[in-house]
C-alpha positions as CSV (number, residue, x, y, z in Angstrom):
1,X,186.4,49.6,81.7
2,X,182.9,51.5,80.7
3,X,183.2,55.2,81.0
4,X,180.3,57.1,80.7
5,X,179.2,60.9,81.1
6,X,175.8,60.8,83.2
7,X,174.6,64.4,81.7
8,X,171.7,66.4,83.3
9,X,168.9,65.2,81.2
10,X,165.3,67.1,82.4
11,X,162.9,66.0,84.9
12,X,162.0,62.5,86.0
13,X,158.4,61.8,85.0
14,X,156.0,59.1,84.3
15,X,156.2,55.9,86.1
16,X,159.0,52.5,86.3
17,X,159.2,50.0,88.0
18,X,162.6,48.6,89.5
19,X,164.1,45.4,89.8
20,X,162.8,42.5,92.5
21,X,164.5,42.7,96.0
22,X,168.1,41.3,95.9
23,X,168.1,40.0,99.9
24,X,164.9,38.3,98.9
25,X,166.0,37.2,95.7
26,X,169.2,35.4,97.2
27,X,167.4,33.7,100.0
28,X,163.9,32.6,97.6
29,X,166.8,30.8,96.0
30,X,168.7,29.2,98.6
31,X,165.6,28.3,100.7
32,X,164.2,26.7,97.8
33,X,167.1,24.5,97.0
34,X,166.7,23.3,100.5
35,X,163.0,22.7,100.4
36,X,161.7,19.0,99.2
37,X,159.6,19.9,96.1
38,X,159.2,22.9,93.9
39,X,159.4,26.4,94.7
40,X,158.6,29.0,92.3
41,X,159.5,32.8,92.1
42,X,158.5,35.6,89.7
43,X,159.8,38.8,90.0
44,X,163.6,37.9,90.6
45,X,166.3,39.8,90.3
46,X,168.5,38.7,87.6
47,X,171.7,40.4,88.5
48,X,174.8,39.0,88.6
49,X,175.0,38.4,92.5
50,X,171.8,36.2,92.7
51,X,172.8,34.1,89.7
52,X,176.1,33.4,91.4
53,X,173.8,31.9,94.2
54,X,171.6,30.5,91.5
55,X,174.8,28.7,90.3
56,X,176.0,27.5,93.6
57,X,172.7,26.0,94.8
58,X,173.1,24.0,91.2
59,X,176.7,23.1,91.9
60,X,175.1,21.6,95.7
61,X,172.2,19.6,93.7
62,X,169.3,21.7,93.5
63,X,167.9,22.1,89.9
64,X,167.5,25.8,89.5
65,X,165.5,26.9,85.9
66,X,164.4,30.3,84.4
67,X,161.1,29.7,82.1
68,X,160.8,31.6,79.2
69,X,158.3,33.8,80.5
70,X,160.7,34.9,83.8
71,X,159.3,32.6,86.3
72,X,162.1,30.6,88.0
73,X,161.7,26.7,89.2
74,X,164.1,25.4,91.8
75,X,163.4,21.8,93.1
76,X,165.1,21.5,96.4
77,X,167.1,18.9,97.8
78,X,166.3,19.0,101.4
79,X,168.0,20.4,104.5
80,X,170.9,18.2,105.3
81,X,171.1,17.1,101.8
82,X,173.2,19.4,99.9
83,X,175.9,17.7,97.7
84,X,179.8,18.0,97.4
85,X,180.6,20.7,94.8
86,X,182.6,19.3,92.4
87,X,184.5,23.0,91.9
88,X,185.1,26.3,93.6
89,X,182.0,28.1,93.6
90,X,182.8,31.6,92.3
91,X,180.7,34.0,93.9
92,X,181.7,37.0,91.3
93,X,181.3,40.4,93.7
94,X,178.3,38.8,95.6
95,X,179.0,39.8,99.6
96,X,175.6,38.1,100.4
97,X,176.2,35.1,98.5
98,X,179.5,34.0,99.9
99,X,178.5,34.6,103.6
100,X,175.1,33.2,103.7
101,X,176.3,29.9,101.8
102,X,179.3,29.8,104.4
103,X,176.2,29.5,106.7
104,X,174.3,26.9,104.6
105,X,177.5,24.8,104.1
106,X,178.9,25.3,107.1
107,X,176.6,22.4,109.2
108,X,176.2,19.9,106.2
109,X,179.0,16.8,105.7
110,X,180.6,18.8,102.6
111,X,183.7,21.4,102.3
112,X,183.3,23.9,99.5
113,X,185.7,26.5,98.2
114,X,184.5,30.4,97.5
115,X,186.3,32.2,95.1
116,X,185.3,35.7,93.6
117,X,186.7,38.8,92.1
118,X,189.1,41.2,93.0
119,X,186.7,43.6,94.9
120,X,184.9,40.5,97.1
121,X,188.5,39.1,97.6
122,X,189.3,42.1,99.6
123,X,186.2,41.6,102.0
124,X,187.0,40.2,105.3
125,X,185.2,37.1,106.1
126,X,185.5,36.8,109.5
127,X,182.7,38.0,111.2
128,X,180.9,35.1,109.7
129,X,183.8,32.8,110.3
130,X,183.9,33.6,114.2
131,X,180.6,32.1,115.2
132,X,180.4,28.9,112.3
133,X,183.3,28.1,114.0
134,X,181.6,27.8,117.4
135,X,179.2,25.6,115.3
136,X,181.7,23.4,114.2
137,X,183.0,24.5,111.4
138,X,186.4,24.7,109.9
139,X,187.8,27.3,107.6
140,X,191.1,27.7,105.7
141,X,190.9,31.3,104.3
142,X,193.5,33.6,102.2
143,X,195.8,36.1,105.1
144,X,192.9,38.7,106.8
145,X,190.2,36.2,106.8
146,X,189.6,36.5,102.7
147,X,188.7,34.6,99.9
148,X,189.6,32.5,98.2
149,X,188.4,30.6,101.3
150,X,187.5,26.7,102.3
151,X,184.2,25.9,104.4
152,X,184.2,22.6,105.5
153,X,181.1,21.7,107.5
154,X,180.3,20.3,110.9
155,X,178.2,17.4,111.0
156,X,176.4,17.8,113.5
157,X,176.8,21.1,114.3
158,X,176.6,22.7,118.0
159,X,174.0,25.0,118.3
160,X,175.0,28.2,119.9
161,X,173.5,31.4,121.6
162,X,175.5,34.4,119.9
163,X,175.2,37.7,120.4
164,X,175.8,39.9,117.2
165,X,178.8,42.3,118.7
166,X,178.2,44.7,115.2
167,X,174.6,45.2,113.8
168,X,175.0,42.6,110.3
169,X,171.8,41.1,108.5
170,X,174.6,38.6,106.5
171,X,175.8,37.3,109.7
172,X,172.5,36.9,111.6
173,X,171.5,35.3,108.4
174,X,174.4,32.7,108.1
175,X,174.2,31.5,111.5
176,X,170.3,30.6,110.7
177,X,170.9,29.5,107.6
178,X,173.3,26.9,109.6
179,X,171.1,26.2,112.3
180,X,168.6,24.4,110.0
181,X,170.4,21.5,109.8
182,X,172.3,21.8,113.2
183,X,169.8,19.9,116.1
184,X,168.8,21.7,118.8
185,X,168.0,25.4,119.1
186,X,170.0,28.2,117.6
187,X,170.0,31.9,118.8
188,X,171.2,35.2,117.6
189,X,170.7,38.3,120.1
190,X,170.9,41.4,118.3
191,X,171.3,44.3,120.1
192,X,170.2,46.8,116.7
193,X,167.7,45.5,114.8
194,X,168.4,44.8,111.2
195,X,166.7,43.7,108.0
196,X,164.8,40.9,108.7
197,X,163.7,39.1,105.4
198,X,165.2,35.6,106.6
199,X,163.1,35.2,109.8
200,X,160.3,36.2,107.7
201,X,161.0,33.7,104.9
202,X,162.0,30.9,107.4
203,X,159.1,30.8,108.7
204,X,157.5,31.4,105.4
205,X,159.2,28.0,104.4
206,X,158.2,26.3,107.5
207,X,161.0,26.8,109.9
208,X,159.9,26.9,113.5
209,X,161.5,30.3,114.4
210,X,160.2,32.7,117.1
211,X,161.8,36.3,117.6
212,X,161.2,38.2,121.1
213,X,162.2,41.9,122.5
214,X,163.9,41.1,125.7
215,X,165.5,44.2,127.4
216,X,165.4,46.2,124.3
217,X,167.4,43.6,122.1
218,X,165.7,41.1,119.8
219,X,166.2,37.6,120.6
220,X,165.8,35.1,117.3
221,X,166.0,31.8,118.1
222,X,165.0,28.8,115.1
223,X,164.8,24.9,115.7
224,X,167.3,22.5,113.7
225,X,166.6,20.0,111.6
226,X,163.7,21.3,109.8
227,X,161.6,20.3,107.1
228,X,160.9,23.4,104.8
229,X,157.8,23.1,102.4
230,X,157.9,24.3,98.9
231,X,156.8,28.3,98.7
232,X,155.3,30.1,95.3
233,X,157.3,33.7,95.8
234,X,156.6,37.2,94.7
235,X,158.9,39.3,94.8
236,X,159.0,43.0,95.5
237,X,160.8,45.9,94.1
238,X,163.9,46.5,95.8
239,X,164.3,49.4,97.5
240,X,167.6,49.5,97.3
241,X,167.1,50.0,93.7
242,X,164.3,52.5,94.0
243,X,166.6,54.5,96.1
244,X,168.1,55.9,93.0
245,X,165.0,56.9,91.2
246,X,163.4,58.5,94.6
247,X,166.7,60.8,95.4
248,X,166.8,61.7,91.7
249,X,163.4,62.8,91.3
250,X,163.6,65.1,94.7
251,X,166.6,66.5,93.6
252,X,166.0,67.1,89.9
253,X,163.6,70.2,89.4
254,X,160.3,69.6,87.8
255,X,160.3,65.5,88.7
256,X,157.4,63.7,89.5
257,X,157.9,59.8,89.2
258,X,156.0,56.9,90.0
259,X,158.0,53.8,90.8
260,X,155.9,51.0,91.5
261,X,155.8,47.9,93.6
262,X,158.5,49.0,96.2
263,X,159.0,46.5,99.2
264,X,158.8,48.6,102.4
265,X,160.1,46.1,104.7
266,X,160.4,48.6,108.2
267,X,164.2,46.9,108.5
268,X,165.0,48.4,105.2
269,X,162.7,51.4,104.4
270,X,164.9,54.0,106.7
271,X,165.8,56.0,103.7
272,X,162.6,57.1,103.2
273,X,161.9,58.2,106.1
274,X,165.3,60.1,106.5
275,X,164.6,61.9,102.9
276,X,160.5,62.9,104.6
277,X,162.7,64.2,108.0
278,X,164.4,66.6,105.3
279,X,161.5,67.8,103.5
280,X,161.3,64.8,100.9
281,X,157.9,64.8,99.0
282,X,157.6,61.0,98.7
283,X,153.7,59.5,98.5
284,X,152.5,55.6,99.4
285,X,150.2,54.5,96.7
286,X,148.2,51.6,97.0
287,X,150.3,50.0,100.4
288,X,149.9,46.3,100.2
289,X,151.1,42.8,101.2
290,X,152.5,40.9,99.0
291,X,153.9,37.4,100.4
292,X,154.4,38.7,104.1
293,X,156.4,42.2,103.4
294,X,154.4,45.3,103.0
295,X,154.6,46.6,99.7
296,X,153.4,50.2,97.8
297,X,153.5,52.2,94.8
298,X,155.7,55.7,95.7
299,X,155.1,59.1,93.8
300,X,158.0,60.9,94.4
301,X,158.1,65.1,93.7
302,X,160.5,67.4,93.3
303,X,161.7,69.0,97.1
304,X,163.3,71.7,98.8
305,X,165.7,69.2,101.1
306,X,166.8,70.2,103.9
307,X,169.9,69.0,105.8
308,X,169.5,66.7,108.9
309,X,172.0,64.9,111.6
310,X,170.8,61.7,110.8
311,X,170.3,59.3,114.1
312,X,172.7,56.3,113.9
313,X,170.2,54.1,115.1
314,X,168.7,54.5,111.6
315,X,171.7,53.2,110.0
316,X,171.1,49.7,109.7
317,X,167.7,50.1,107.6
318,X,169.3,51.8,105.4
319,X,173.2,51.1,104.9
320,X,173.0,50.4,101.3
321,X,171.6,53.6,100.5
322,X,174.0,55.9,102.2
323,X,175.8,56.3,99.0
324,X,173.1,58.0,97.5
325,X,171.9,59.7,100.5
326,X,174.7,61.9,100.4
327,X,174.0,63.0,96.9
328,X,170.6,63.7,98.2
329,X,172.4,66.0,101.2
330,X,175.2,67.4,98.7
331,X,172.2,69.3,97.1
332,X,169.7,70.6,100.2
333,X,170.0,73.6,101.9
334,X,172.3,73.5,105.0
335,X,174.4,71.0,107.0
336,X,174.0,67.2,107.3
337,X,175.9,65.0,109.9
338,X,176.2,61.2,109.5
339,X,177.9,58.8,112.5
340,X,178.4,55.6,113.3
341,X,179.0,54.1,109.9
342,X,181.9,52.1,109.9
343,X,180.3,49.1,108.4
344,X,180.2,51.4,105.2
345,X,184.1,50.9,105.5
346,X,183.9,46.9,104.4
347,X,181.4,46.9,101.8
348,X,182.3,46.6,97.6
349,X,184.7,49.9,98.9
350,X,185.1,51.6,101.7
351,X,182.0,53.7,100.8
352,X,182.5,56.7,102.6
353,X,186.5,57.5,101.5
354,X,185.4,56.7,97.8
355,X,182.0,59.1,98.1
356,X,183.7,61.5,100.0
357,X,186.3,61.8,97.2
358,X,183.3,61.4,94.7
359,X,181.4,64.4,95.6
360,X,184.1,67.0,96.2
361,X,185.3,65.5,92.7
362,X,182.1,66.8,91.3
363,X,181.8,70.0,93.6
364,X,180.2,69.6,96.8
365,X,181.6,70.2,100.2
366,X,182.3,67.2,102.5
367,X,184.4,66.2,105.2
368,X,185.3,62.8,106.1
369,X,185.3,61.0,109.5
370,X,186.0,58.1,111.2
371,X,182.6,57.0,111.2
372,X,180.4,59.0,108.7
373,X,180.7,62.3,106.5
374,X,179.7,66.2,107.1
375,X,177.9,67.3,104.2
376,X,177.5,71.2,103.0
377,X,174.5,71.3,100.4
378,X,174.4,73.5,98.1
379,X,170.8,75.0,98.7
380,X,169.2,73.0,95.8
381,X,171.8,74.4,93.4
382,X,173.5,71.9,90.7
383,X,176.9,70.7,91.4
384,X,179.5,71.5,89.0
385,X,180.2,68.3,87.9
386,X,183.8,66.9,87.1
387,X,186.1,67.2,84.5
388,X,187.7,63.8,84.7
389,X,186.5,60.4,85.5
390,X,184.9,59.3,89.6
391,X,186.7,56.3,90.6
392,X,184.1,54.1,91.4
393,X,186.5,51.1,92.8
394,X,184.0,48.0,91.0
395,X,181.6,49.1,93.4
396,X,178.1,49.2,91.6
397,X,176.6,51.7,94.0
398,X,179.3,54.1,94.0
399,X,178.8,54.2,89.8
400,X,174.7,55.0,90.8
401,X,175.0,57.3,93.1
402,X,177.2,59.7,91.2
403,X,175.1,59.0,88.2
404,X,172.4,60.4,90.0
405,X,174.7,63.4,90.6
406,X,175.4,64.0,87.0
407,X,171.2,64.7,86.7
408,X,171.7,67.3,88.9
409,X,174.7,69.1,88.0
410,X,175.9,71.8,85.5
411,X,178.8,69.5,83.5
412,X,177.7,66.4,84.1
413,X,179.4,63.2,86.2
414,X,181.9,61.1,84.5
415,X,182.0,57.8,85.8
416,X,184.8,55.1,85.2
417,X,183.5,51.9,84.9
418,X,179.7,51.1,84.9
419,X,180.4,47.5,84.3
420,X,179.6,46.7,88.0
421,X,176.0,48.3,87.8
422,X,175.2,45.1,86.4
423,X,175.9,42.8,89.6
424,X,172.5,44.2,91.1
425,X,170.9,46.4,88.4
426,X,171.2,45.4,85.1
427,X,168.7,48.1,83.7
428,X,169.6,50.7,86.1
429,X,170.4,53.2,82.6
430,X,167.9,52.0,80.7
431,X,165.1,52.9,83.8
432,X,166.9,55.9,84.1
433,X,166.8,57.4,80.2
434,X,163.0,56.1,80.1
435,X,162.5,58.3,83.2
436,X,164.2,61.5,81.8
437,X,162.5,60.4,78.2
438,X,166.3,61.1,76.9
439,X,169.6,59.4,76.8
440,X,170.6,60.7,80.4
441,X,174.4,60.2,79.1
442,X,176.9,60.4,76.2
């Protein structure tokens, strides 16, 4: 365990720049490792989850290499050509890892074995497990569908038309992923759009891959067997990261921060447009391309939030962020209404019990149901802040979220572990004292 006081610390000026996008991260990797030749990427994120894929894709055969100057090298193997892992392949706390490799392994002629820690242990695997298994696939997993958990691969696989019965970009993803080297045509119907960084990158690497509207639902459908080409890879900020910086400098009085390079991606940006809905002062600087997702610089102000009932349709493009979203609605004026979040229920921690807790913990006024939380801001007023320690539950968004709440509160927010942090933002504290030009905690 490492405790730590996250103190009000002043306002949040000057500018940073977060970490590279994690989904991109994980999937420059693993795309790489199945392309003949060398990919390279700068700007990855080097958290613990995407070197647990880095050290998978290694344990298959692909050489994966950091440069001394931050540039990664991975030389692929081919599709079809990954190699029998020789051990488990720990996947640490990495959600996204362990189901998109279940995908990648799950139409090749090998069987591997996912192990992880005692958070990703509890995660149901089973959503992922249901249509490999129409592909081909066999699975021996731990009671509930859990790790530690055998893949062992079809070869071929069947392709299959399958229609995503909950909005999941992991999913969606692992079913591509095993439709590369399954022949024939796979297809994914999704009836909710989600983040859609793998059809971009597929196609990026080569993949013949076509995505249509029919009847309101978004029909992906990608050819098997494919030959993907080498790609040089930029990539952007995640906003998943930003999200942390942006709610803390609206909701910290006399912020103005720039945090550069943020990937806007419309499947993942929702937050943003949620905080504007509430009166969120948050600027586009310099909106770019970089490598086929729109990119921009954000200056983010100081605001007078107001509280919203936020449209479940949004969720999706923004389920990682929730967490600090309802720091961000603990401290505007007046009532905000989330729904239709039960997929926050299976993530690190069941998100909304363990924020719900949280933020009364540290003074604000919430209610919990079966689906989302009712939040009672507290007009722009700090929260009290807690006496004891939050119980984050290893869940590195939990510990940043009520950081954030310790900048705006009278006593400060104790955290009980920020060990996890690390898993997808190793220099989440050290971004956040060089923002507040202090120590931010004691």
């Amino acid at each position: 365990m490492r405790p730590r006081r996250f103190r009000p610390a002043g306002s949040l000026r000057g500018e940073i720049r977060v970490p590279g996008d994690k989904s991109i991260s994980h999937r420059s990797i693993m795309l790489g490792a199945l392309a003949v030749g060398e990919t390279r990427v700068t700007g990855l994120l080097e958290g613990e989850d995407v070197l647990a894929t880095a050290a998978a894709m290694r344990a298959m055969g692909a050489t994966v290499e950091r440069s001394d100057i931050g540039e990664w090298s991975v030389h692929g193997v081919g599709v079809g050509s990954l190699l029998q892992p020789e051990a488990p392949l720990d996947m640490g706390n990495s959600g996204t890892s362990t189901r998109l490799l279940m995908g990648l392994v799950a139409s090749h002629a090998i069987s591997a074995t996912f192990i992880g820690d005692a958070s990703l242990s509890k995660r149901p695997m089973g959503r992922v497990m249901e249509p490999l298994g129409l592909m081909g696939a066999a699975f021996e997993a731990s009671e509930g569908g859990r790790l530690p958990l055998t893949v062992r691969g079809a070869f071929p696989a069947v392709p299959i038309e399958y229609r995503l019965p909950v909005a999941s970009a992991q999913v969606k993803s692992a079913i591509l992923l095993a439709g590369l080297n399954t022949p024939g045509v796979t297809t994914v119907i999704e009836p909710v759009p989600t983040r859609d960084h793998s059809e971009r990158m597929l196609r990026g690497f080569g993949a013949q891959l076509s995505v249509d509207e029919v009847k309101g639902e978004r029909v992906i459908r990608l050819h098997g067997e494919a030959e993907l080409k080498p790609q040089v890879i930029e990539v952007p900020g995640d906003p998943s990261s930003a999200a942390f910086f942006i709610v803390a400098a609206l909701v910290v009085p006399g912020s103005k921060l720039l945090v550069r390079n943020v990937g806007l991606n419309p499947t993942r940006a929702g937050l943003i447009e949620v905080l504007r809905d509430m009166g969120g002062r948050i600027e586009e600087v310099d909106r770019r391309e970089v490598g086929g997702e729109p990119v921009a610089d954000l200056l983010v102000s100081h605001s007078a939030l107001t509280g919203i009932t936020v449209d479940p349709a949004v969720a999706p493009s923004m389920i990682d962020e929730f967490p600090v979203f309802f720091v961000a609605a603990a401290l505007a004026e007046g009532r905000t209404v989330t729904s239709g979040l039960d997929e926050l229920r299976v993530k690190e921690s069941d998100r909304l019990s363990v924020m719900a807790a949280a933020l009364a913990a540290a003074g604000a006024r919430v209610s919990e149901s079966e689906d989302g939380l009712t939040i009672d801001g507290t007009g722009g007023e700090p929260l009290a802040g807690t006496d004891g320690a939050i119980a984050t539950h290893l869940d590195h968004r939990i510990a940043m979220s009520m950081a954030v709440a310790g900048l705006a509160s009278v006593r400060g927010v104790e955290v009980d572990d920020t060990r996890p942090i690390a898993t997808s933002f190793p220099l989440f504290e050290e971004l956040l004292a060089k923002a507040t030009d202090s120590e931010a905690a004691q």
